[in-house]
C-alpha positions as CSV (number, residue, x, y, z in Angstrom):
1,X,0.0,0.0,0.0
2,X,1.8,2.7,-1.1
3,X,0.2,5.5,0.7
4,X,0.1,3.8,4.0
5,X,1.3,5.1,7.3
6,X,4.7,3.5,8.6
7,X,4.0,0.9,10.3
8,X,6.2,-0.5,12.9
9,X,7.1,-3.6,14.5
10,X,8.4,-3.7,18.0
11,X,10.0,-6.8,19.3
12,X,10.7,-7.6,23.2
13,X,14.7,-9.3,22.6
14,X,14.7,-9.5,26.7
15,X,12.2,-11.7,26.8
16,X,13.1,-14.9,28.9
17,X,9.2,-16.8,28.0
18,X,9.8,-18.2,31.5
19,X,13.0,-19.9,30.9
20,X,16.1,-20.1,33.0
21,X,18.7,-18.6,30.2
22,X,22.4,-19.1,30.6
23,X,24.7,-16.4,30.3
24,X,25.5,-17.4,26.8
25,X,21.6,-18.4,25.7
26,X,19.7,-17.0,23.7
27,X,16.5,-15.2,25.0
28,X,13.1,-16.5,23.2
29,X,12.7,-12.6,22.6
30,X,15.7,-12.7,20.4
31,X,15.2,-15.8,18.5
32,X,11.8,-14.0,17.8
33,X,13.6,-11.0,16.6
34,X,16.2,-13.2,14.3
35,X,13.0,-15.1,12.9
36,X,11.4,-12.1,11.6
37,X,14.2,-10.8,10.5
38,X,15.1,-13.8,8.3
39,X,11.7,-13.7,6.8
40,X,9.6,-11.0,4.5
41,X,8.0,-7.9,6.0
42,X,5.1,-6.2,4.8
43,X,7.2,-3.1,2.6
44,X,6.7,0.2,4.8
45,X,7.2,-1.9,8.0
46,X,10.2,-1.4,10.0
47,X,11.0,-4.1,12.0
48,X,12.9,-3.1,15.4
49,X,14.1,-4.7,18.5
50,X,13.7,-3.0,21.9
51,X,14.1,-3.8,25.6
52,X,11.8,-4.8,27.6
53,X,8.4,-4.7,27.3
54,X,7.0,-5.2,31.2
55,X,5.0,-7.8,29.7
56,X,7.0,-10.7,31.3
57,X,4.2,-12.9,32.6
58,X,3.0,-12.9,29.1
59,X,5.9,-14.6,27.3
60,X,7.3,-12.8,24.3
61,X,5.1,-9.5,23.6
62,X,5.5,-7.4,20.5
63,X,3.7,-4.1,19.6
64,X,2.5,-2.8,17.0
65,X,1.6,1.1,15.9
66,X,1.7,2.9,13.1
67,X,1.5,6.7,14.2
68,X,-0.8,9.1,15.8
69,X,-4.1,8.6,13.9
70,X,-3.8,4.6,14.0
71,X,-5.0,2.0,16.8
72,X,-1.7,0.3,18.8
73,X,-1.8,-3.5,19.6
74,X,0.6,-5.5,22.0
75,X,0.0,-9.0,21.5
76,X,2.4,-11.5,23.3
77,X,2.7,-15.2,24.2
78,X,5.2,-15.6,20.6
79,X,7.5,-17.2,19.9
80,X,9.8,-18.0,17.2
81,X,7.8,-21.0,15.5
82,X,4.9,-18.1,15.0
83,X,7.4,-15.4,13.0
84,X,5.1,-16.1,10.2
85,X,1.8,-15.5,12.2
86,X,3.4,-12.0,13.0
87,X,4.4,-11.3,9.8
88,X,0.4,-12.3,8.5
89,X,-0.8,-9.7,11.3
90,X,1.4,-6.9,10.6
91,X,1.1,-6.9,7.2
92,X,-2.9,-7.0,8.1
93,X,-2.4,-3.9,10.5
94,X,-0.3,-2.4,7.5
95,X,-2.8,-2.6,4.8
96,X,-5.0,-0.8,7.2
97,X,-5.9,3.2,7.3
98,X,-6.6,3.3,11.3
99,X,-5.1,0.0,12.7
100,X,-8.4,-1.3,12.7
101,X,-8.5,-4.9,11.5
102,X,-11.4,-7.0,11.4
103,X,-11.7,-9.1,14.1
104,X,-12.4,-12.2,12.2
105,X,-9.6,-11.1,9.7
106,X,-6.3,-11.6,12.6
107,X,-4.6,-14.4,12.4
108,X,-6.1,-16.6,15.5
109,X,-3.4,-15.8,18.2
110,X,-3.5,-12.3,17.9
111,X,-7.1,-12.8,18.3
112,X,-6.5,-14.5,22.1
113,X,-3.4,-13.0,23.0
114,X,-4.1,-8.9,22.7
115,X,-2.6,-8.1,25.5
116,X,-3.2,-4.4,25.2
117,X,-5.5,-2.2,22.4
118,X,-4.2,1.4,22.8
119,X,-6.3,3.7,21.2
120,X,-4.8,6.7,18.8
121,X,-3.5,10.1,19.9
122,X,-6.3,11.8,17.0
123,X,-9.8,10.9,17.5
């Protein structure tokens, strides 16, 4: 869409999903980060990593916003293995003038794991 907001993609790499990590393990946050960044995004969506998220009991927890007039979503419980049901819900949000995407139309987690719906700054 090539009038579209930017869209961005925030990614927890902190995240420990519950699991005792070693100092030299990698964090479930951060293989989520690698995965999606190994795979397509949606063109206009930047894909960043960022520290935590205060979402902890939630496993891994991304959000994503695309400026002052759109909806913000933080969905969480992800994990690598769903990189691809990110990339099918971002490129949903993307395609989208107000964040705003049919509720039958997210892929099925993000439909049970919206952690937080944050409305815009423009009404």
């Amino acid at each position: 869409m090539a009038d579209a907001p930017k869209t961005e993609l925030l990614v927890c790499t902190s995240c420990r999903a519950g699991q005792d990590i070693g100092p030299d393990g990698i964090r479930p946050g951060t293989a989520l980060f690698d995965a999606l960044s190994d795979g397509e995004i949606a063109e206009g969506v930047s894909l960043r990593a960022v520290e935590c998220l205060s979402n902890c009991e939630r496993g891994c927890s991304v959000v994503v916003r695309g400026g002052p007039a759109r909806w913000t979503y933080v969905y969480g419980n992800l994990s690598a293995d769903l990189a691809e049901v990110v990339r099918d819900g971002i490129a949903k949000y993307h395609a989208t003038s107000d964040g705003l995407v049919p509720w039958r139309e997210r892929p099925e987690h993000f439909r049970k794991n919206c952690i937080a719906r944050i409305p815009p700054l423009e009404s």
